[in-house]
C-alpha positions as MATLAB code, in Angstrom:
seq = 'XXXXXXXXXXXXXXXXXXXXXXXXXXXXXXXXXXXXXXXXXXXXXXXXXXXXXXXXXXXXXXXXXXXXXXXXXXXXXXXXXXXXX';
ca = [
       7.310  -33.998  -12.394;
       5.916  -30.576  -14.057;
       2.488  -29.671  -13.688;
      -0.348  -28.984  -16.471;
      -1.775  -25.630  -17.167;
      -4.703  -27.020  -15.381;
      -3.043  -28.345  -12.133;
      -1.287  -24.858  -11.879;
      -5.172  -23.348  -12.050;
      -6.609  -25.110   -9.625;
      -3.557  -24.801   -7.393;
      -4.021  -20.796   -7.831;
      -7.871  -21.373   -6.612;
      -7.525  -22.996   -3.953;
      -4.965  -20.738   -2.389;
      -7.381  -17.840   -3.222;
     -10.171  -20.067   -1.822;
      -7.897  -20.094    1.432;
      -7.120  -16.197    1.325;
     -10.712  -15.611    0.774;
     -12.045  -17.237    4.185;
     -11.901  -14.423    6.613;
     -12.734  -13.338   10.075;
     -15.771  -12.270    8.989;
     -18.771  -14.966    8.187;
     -19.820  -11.696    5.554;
     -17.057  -11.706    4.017;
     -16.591  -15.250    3.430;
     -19.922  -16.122    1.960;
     -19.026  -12.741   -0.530;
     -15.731  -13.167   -1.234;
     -16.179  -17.202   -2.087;
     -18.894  -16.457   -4.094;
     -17.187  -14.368   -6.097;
     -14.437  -16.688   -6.914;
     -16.404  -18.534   -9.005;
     -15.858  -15.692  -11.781;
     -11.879  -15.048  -10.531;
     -10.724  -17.145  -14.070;
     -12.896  -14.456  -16.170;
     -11.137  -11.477  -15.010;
      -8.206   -9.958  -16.808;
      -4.538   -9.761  -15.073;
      -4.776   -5.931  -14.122;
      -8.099   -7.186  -12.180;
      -6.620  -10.343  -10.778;
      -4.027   -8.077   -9.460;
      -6.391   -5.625   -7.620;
      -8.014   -8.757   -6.205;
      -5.197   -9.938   -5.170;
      -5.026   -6.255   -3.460;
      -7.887   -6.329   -1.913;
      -7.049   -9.573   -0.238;
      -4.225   -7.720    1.682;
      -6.306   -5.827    3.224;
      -7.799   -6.263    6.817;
     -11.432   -7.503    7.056;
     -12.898   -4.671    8.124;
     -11.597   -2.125    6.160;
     -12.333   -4.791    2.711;
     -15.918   -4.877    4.066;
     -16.670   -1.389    3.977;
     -14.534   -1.076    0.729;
     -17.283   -3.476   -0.240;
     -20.131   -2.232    1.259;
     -19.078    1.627   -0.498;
     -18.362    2.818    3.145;
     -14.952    3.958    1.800;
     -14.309    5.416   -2.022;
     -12.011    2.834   -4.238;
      -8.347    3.661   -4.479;
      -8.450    4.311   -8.173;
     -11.141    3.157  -11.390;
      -9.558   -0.502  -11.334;
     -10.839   -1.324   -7.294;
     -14.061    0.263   -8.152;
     -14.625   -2.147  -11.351;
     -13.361   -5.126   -9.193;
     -16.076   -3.919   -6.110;
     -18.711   -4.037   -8.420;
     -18.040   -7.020   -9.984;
     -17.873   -8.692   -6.777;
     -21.126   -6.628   -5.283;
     -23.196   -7.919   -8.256;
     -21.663  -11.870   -7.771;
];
């Protein structure tokens, strides 16, 4: 049995729902807020997202937090869409 466009979606956010919950009660209350606005973004940003989810919790926090500069002009558009979520 295939699944709809629709199934596949919400599939895709609730393993990013999953990815998002962290180590860090900070990061989980950012990161799932953000989500909400994950089906806006454009594939090149859904990639860095997907990015920044590799990385470990505290070095995503500070990313976050502008402790550490962006890796390039995509990251830093992603970091301040999530800071203003």
């Amino acid at each position: 049995m295939s699944r709809t466009v629709k199934e596949e979606d919400q599939l895709l956010l609730e393993r990013l729902r999953w990815r998002c919950r962290r180590g860090l009660l900070e990061l989980d209350l950012v990161l799932l807020k953000f989500i909400e606005q994950y089906a806006a973004l454009d594939m090149a940003l859904r990639d860095e997202f997907d990015r920044l989810l590799d990385m470990p919790d505290t070095l995503l926090w500070d990313a976050i937090c502008g402790r550490i500069p962006p890796l390039n002009q995509s990251q830093q558009a992603l970091l301040d869409k999530i800071n203003k979520a």
